[in-house]
N, CA and C atoms as an extended XYZ file, in Angstrom:
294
Properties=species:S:1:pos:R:3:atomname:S:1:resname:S:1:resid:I:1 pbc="F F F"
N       109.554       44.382       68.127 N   UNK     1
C       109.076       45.488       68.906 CA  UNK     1
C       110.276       46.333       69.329 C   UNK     1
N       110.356       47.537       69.087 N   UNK     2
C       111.200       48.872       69.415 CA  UNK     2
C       110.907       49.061       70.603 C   UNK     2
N       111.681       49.922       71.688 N   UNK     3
C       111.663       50.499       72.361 CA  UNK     3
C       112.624       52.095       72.606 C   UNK     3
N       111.394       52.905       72.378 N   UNK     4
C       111.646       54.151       71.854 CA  UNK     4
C       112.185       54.989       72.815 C   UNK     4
N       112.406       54.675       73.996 N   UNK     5
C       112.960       55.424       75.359 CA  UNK     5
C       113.786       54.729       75.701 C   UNK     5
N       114.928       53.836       74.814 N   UNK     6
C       115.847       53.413       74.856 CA  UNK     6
C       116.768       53.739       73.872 C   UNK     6
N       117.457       54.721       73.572 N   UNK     7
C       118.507       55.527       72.620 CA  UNK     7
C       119.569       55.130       73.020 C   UNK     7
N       120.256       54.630       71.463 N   UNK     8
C       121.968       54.449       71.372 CA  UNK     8
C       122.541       55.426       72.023 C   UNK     8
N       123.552       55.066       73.158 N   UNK     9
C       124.861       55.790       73.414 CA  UNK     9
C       125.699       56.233       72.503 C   UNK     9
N       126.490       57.161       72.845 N   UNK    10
C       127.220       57.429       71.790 CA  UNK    10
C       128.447       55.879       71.324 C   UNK    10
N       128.470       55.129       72.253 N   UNK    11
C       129.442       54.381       72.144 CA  UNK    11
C       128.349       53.234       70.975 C   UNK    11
N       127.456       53.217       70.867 N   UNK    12
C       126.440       52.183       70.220 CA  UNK    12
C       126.277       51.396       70.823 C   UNK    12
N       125.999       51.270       72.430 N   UNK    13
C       124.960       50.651       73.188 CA  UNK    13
C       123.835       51.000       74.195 C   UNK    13
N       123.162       50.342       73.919 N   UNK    14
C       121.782       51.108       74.618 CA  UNK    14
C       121.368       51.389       76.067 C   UNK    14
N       121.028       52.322       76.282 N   UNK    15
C       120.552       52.821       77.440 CA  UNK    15
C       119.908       52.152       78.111 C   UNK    15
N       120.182       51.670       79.563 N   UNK    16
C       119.401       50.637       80.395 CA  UNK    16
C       118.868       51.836       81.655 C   UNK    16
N       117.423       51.305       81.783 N   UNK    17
C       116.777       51.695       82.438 CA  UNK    17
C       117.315       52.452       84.272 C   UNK    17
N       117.237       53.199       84.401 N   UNK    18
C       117.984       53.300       86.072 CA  UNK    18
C       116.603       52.779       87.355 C   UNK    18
N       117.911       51.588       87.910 N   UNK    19
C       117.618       50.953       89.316 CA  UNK    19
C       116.071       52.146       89.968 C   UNK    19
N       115.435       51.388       90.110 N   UNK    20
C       114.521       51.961       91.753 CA  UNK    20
C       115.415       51.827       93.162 C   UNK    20
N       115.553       52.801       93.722 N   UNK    21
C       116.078       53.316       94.780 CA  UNK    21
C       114.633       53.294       96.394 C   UNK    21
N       115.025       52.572       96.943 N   UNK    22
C       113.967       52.503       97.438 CA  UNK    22
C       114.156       53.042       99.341 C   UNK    22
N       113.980       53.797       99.978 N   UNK    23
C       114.347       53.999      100.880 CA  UNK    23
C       113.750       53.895      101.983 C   UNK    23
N       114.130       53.933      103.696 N   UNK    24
C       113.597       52.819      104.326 CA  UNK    24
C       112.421       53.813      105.099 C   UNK    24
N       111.344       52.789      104.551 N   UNK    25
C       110.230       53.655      105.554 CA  UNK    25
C       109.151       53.685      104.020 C   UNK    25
N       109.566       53.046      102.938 N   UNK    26
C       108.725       53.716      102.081 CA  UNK    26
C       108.683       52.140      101.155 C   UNK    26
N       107.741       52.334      100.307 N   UNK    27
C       107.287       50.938       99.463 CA  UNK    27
C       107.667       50.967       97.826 C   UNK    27
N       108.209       50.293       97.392 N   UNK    28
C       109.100       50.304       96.238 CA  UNK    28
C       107.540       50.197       95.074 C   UNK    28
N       107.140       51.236       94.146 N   UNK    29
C       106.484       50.894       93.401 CA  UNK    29
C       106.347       49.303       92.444 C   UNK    29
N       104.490       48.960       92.610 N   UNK    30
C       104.817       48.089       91.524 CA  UNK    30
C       105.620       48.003       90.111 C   UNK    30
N       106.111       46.299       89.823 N   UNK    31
C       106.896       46.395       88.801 CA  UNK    31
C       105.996       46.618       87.213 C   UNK    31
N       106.029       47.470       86.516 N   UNK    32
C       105.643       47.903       85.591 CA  UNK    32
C       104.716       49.293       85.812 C   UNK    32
N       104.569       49.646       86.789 N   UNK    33
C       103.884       50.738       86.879 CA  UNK    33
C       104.738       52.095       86.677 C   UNK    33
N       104.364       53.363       86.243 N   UNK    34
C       105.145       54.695       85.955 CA  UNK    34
C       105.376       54.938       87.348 C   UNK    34
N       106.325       55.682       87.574 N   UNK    35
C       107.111       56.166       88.485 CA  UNK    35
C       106.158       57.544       89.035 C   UNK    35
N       106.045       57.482       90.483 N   UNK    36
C       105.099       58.513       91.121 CA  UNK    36
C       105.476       59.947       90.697 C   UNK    36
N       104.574       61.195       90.455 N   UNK    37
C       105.086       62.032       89.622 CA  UNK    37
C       105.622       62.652       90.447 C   UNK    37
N       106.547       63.786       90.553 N   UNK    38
C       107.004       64.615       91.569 CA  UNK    38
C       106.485       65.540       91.972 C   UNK    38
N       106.083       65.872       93.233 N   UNK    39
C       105.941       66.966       94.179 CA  UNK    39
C       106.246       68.177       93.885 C   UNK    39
N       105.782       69.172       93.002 N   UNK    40
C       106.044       70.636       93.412 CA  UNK    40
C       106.326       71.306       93.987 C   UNK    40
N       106.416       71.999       95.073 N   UNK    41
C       106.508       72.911       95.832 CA  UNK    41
C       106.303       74.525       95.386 C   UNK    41
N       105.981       75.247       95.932 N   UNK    42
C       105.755       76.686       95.314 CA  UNK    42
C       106.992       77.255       96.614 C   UNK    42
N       107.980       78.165       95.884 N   UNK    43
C       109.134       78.828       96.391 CA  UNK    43
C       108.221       79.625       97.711 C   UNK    43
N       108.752       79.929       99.032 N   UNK    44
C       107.821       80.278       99.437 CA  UNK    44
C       108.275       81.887       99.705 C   UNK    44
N       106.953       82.256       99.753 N   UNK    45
C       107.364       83.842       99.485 CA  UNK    45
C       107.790       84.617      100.623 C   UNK    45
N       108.344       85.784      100.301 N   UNK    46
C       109.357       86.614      100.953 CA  UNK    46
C       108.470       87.432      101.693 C   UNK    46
N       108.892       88.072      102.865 N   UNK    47
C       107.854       88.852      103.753 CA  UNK    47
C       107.896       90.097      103.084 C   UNK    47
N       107.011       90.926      103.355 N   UNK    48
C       106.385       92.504      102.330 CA  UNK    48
C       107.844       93.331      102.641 C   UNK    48
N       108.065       93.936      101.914 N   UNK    49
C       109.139       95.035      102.245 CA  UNK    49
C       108.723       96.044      102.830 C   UNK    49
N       109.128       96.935      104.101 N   UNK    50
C       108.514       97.621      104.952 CA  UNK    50
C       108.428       99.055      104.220 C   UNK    50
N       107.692       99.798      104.348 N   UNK    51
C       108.380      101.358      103.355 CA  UNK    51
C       109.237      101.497      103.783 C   UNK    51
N       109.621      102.376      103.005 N   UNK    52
C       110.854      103.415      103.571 CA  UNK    52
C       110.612      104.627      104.228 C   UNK    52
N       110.996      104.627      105.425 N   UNK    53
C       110.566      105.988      106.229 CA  UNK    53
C       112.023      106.926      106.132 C   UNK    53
N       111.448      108.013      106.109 N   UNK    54
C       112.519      109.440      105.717 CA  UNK    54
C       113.562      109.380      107.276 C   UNK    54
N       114.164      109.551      107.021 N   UNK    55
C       115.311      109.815      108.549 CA  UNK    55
C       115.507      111.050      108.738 C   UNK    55
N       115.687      111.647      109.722 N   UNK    56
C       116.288      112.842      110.110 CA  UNK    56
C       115.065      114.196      110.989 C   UNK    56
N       115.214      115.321      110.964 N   UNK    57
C       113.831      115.823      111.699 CA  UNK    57
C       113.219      116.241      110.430 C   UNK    57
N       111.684      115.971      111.410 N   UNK    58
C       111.098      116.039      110.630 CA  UNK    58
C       110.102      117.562      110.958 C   UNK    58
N       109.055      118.017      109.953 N   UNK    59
C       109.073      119.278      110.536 CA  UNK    59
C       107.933      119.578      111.445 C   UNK    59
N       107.807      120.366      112.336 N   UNK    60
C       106.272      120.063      112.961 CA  UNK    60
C       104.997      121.596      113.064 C   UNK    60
N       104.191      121.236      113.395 N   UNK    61
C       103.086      122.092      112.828 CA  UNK    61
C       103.457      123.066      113.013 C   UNK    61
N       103.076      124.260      111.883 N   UNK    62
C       103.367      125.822      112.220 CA  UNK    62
C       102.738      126.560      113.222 C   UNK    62
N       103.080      127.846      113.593 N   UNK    63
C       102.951      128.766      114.380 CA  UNK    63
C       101.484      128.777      114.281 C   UNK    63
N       101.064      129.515      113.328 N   UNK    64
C        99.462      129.246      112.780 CA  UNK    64
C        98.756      127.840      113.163 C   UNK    64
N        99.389      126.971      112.830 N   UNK    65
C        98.113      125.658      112.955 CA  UNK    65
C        98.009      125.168      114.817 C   UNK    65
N        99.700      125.943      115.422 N   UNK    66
C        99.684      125.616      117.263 CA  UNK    66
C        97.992      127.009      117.415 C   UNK    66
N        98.543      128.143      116.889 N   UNK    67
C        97.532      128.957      117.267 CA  UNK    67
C        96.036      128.549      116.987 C   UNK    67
N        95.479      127.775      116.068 N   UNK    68
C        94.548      127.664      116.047 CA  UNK    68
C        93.976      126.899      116.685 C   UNK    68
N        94.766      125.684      116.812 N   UNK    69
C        94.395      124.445      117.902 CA  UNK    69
C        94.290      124.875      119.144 C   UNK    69
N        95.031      126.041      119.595 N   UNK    70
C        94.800      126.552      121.001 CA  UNK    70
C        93.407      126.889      121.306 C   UNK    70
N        93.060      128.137      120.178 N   UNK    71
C        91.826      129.085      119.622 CA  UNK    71
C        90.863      127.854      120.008 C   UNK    71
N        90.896      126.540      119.116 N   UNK    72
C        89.580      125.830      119.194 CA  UNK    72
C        89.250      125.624      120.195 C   UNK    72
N        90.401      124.855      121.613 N   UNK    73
C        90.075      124.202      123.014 CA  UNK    73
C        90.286      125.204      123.839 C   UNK    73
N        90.330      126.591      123.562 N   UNK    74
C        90.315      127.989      124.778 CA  UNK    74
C        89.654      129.352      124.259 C   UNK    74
N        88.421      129.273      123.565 N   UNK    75
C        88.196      130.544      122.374 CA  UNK    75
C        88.192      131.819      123.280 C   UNK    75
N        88.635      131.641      124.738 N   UNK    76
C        89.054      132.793      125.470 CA  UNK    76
C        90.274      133.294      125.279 C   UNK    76
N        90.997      132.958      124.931 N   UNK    77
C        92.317      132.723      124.464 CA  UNK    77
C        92.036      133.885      123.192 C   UNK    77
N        91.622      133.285      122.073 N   UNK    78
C        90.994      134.290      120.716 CA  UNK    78
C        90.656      135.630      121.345 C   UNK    78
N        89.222      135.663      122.129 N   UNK    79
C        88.607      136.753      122.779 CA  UNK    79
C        89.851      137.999      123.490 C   UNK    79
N        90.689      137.337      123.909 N   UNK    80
C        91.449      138.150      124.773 CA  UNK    80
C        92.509      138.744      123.692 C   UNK    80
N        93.202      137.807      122.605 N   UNK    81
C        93.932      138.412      121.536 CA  UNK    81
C        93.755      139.617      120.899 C   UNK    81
N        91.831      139.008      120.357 N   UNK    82
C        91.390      139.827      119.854 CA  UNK    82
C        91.322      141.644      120.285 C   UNK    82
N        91.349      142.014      122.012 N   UNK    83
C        91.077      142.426      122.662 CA  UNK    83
C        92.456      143.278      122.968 C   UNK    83
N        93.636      142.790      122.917 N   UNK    84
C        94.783      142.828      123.032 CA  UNK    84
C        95.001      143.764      121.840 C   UNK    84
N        94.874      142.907      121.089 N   UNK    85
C        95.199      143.650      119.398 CA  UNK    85
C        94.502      144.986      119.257 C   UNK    85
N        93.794      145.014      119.311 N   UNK    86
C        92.543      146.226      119.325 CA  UNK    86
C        93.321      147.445      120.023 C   UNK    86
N        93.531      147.046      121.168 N   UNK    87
C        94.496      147.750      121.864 CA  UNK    87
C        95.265      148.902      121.451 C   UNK    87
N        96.337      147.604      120.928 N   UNK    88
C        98.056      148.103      120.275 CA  UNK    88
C        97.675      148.923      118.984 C   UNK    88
N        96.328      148.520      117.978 N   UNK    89
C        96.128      149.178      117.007 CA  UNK    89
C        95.510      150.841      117.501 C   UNK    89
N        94.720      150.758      118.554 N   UNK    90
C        94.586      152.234      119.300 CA  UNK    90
C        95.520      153.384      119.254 C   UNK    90
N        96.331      152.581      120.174 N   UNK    91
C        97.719      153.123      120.280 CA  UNK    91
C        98.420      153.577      119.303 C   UNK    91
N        98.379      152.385      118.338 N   UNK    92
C        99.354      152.915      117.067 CA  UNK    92
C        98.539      154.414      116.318 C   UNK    92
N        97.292      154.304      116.358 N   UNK    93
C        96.215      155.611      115.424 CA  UNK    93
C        96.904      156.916      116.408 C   UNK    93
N        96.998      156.586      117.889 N   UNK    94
C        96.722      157.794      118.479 CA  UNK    94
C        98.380      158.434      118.445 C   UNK    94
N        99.296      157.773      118.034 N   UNK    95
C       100.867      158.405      117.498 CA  UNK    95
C       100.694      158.773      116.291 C   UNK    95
N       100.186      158.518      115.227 N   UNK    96
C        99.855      158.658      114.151 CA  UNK    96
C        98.934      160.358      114.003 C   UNK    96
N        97.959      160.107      114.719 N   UNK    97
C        97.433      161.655      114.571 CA  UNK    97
C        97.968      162.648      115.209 C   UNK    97
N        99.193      162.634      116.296 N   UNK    98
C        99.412      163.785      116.707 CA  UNK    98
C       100.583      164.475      115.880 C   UNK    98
């Protein structure tokens, strides 16, 4: 009978089995039984990378979009512009025709 998990050294003697190591707190497998398989572990993963947020200023709403937001929560505000404007355009016709 061969034993096929026993390969010549290079020197031409054969490979002997390595010692059970048995350490304290733990039970040395039965003799002839395979050796318990090993434990995996999965690498554990890395936390999300945060975006990248832009640095520096940034720009903020235009002239137009402050005016309109005003317009929505004061449409007296509009009314009186409107009223205003009307005005200055008067004015401007009545230099104009003389």
């Amino acid at each position: 009978m061969t034993d096929e998990s026993q390969s010549p050294s290079p020197a031409g003697e054969p490979v002997t089995e390595q010692p059970t190591v048995v350490t304290p707190g733990t039970s040395a497998p039965p003799a002839g039984s395979p050796p318990p398989a090993p434990v995996h572990t999965a690498p554990p993963v890395p936390p999300p990378v945060p975006p990248v947020v832009e640095t520096g200023p940034q720009p903020g709403p235009s002239l137009t979009e402050k005016v309109t937001a005003l317009i929505d929560q004061r449409p007296e505000i509009g009314a009186g512009g409107a009223f205003a404007g009307g005005i200055v355009f008067a004015l401007i016709l009545k230099r104009i025709a003389r």
